[in-house]
Backbone bond lengths (Angstrom), bond angles and torsions (degrees), N, CA, C in turn:
res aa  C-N    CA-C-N  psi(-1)  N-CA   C-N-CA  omega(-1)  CA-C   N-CA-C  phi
1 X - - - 1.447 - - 1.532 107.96 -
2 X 1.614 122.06 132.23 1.299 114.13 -177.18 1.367 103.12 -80.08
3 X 1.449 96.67 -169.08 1.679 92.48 174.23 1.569 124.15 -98.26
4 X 1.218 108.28 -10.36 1.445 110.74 162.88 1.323 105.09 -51.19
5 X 1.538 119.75 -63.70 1.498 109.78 -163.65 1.652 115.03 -76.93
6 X 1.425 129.08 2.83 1.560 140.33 166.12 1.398 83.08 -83.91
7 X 1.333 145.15 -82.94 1.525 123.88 -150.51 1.430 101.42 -61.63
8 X 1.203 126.36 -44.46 1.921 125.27 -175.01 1.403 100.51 -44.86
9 X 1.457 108.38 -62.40 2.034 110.18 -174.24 1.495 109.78 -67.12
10 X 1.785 127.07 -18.07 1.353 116.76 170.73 1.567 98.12 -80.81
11 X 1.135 151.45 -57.03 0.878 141.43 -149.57 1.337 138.15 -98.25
12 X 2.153 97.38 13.05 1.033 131.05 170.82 2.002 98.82 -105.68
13 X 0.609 120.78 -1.79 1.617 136.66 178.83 1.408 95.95 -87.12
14 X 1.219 115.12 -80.22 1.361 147.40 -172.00 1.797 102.91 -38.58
15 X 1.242 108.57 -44.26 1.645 120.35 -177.79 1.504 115.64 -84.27
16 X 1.233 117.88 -31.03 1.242 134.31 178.02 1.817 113.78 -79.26
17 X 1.437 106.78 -21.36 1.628 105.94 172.46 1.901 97.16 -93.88
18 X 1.640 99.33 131.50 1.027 117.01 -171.37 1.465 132.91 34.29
19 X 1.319 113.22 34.07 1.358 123.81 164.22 1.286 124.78 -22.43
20 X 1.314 120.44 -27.98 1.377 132.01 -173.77 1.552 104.72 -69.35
21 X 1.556 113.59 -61.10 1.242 119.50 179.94 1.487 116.59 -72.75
22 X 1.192 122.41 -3.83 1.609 117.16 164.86 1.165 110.52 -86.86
23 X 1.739 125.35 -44.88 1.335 118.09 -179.07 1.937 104.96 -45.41
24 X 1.539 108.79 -48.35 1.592 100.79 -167.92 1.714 105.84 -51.39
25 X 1.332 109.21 -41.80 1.286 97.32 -172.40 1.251 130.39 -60.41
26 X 1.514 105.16 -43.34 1.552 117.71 167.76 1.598 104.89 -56.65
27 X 1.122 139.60 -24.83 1.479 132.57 -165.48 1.733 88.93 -83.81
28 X 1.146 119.59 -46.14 1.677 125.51 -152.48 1.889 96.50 -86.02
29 X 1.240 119.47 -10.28 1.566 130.83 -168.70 1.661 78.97 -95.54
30 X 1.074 125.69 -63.23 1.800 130.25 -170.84 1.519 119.45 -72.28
31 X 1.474 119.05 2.04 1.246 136.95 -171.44 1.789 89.64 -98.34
32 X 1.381 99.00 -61.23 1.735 117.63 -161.26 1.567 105.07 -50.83
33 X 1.956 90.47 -68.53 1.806 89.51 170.93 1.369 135.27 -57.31
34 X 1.241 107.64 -6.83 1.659 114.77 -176.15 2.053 101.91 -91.33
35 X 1.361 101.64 -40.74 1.530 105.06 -178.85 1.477 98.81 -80.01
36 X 0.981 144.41 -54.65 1.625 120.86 168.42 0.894 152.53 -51.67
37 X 2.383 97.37 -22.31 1.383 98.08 154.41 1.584 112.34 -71.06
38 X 0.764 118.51 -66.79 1.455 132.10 176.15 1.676 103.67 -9.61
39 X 1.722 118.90 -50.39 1.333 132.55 -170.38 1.423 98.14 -56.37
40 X 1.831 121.13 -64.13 0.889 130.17 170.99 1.077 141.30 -19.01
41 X 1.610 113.38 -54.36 1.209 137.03 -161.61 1.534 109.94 -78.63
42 X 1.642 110.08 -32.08 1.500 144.31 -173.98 1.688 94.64 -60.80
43 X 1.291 90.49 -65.53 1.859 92.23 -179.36 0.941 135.55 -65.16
44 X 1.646 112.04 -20.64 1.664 118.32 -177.31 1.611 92.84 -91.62
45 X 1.406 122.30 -17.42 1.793 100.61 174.86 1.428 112.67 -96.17
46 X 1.400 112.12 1.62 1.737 121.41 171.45 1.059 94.10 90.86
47 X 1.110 145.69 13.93 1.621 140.20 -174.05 2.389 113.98 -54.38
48 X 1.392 74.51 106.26 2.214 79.34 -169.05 1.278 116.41 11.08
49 X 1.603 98.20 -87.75 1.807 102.42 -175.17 1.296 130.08 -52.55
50 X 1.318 96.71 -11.98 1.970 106.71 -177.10 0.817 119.14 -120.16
51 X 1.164 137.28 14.23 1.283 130.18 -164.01 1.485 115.82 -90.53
52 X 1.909 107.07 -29.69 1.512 102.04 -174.86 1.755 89.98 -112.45
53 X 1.430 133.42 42.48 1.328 130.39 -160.49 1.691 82.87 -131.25
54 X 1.144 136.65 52.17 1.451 107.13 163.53 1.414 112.21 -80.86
55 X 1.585 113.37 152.54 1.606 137.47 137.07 1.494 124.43 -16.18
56 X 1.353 136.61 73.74 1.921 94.65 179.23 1.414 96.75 -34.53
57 X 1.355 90.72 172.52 1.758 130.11 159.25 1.667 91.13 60.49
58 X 1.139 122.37 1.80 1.485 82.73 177.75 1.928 108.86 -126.86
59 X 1.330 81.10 46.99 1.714 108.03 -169.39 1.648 92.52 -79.04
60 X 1.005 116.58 -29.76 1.946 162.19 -164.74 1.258 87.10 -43.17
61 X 1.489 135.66 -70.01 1.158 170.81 -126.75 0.712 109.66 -97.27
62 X 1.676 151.66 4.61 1.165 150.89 179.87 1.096 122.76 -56.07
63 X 1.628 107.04 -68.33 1.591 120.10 164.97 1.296 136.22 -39.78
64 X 1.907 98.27 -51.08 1.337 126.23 168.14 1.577 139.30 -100.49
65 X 1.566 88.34 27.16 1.520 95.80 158.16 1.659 144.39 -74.92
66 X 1.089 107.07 -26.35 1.589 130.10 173.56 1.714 94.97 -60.26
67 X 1.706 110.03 -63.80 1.128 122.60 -177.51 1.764 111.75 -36.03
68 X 1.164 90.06 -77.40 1.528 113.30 174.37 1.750 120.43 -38.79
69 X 1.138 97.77 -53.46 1.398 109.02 156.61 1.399 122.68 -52.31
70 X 1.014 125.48 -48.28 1.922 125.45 -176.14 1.875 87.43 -75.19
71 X 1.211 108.35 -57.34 1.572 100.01 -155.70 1.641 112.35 -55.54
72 X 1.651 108.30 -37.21 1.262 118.03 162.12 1.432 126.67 -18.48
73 X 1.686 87.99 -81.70 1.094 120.71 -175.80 1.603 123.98 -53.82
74 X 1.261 119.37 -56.33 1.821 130.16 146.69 1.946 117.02 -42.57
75 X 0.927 129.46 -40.13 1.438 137.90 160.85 1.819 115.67 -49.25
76 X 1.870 100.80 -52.63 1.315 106.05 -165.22 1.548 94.28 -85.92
77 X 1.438 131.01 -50.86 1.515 121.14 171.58 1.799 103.50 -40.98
78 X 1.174 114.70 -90.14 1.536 126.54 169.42 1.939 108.93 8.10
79 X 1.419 100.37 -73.79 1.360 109.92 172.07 1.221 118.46 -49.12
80 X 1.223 111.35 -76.71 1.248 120.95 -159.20 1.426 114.54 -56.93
81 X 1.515 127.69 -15.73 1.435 131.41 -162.84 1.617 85.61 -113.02
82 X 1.620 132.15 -13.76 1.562 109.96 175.72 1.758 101.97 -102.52
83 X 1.387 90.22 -12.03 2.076 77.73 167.54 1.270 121.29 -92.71
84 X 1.746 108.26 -9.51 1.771 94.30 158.87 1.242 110.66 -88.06
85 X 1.271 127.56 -23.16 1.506 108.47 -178.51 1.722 107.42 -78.86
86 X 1.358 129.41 -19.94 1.397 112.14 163.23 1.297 112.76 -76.48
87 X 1.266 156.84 -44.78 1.451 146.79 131.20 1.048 138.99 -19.83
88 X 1.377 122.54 -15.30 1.439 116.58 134.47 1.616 118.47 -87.92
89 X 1.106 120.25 -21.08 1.412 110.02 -172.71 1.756 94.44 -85.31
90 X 1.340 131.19 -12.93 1.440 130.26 170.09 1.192 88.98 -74.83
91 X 1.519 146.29 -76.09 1.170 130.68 -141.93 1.697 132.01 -65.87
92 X 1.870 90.09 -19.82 1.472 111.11 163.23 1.498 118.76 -65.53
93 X 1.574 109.14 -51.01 1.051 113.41 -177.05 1.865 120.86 -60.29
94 X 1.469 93.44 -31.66 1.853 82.98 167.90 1.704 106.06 -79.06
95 X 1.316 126.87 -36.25 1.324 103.61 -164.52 1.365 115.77 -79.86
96 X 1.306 121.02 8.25 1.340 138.44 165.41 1.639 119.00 -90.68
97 X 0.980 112.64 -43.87 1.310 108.83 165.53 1.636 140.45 -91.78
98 X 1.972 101.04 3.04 1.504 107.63 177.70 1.644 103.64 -95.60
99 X 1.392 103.61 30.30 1.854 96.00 178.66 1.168 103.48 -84.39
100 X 1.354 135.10 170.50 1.195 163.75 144.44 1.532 139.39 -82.55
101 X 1.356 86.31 -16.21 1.603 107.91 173.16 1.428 116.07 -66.34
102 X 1.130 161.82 64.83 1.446 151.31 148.86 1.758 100.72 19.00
103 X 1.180 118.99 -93.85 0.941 124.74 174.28 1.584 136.63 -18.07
104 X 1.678 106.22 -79.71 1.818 113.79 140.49 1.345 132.79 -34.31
105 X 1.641 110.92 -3.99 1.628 110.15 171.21 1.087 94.60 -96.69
106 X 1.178 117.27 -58.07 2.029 141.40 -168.97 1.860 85.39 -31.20
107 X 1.047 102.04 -85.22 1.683 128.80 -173.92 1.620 110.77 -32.89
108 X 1.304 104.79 -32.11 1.471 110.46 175.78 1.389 121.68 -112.30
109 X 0.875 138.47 -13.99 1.427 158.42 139.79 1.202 115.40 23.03
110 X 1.502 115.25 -65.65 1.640 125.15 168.52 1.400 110.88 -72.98
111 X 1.392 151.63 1.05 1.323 139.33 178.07 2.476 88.12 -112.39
112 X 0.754 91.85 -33.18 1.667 97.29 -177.70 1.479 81.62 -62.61
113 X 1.437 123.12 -102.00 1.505 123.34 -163.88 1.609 121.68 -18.71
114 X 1.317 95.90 -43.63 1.790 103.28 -171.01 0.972 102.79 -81.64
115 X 1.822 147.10 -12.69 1.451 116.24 170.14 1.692 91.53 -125.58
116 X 1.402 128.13 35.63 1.722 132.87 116.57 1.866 112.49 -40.78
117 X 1.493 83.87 -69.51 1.705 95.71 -171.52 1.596 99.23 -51.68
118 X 1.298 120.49 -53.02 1.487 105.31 -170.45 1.690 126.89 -80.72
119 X 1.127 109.80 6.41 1.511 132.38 163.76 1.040 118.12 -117.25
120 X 1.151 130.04 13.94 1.666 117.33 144.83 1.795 108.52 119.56
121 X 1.110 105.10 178.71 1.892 104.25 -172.85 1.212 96.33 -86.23
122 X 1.488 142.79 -14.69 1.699 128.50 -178.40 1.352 108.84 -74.99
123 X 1.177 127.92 -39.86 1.419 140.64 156.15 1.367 122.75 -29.82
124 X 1.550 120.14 -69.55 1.542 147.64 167.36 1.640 84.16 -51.82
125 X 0.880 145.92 -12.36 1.426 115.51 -167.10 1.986 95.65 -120.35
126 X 1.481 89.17 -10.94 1.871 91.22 179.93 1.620 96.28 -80.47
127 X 1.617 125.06 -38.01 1.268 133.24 172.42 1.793 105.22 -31.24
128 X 1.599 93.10 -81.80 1.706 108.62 -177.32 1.456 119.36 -16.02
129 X 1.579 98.01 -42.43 1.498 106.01 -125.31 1.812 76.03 -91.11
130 X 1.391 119.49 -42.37 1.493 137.78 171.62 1.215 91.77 -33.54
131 X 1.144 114.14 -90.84 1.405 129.59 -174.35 1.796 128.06 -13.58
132 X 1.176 92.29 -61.95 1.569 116.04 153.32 1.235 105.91 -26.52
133 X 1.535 109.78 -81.45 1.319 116.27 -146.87 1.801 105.45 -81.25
134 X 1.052 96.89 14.47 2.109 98.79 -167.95 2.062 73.06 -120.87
135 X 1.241 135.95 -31.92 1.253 117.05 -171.35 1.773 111.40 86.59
136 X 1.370 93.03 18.23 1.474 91.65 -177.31 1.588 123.33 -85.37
137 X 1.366 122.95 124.11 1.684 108.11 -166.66 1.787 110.51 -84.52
138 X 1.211 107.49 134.28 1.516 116.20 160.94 1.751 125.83 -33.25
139 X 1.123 90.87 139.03 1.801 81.17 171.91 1.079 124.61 -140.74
């Protein structure tokens, strides 16, 4: 195995444990840079409330505020719209798999599996383990 594909499978490992809580961060990292550019931008056009309110350090930003601003801004949309759609597809995925019903698993089976796969191998392995215990065979 080269090492491209050892860092690709570590760092597809690595993304797949608690994905949930990285997306927030990345959303709240793209929130921050987008409101400071934004802060920035406020002060360099004199805008009332900001004008005598700068940031240290982010005087910095002059040049690269526009920049900063789009990238922000695309990061914090970006995030924030793939950590609700994994948070709902988490929240499905438990209320789909805390049944008790034999049956109601059987019946749901194909919507459980398919957002396993899209939440990661700890999931696929909560499937298995279901599975097991309902006696249900693979196919």
């Amino acid at each position: 195995m080269s090492i491209i594909k050892k860092v690709g499978s570590a760092w597809t490992r690595f993304w797949q444990k608690n994905k949930r809580g990285k997306l927030l961060i990345i959303s709240m990292l793209g929130t921050l840079v987008f409101l400071f550019s934004a802060w920035e931008l406020a002060v360099t056009f004199d805008i009332e409330p900001f004008n005598d309110l700068e940031i240290p350090g982010l005087a910095e930003l002059d040049n690269l505020a526009w920049l900063t601003l789009g990238i922000g801004g695309i990061v914090m949309i970006g995030g924030w719209l793939y950590y609700h759609d994994h948070s709902k597809n988490f929240k499905r995925f438990e209320e789909l798999i805390r049944t008790d019903s034999k049956a109601l698993f059987v019946r749901n089976i194909d919507e459980i599996e398919e957002l396993a796969v899209q939440l990661g191998p700890d999931f696929e392995r909560q499937v298995l383990d279901k599975r097991k215990e309902f006696r249900v065979k693979t196919h």
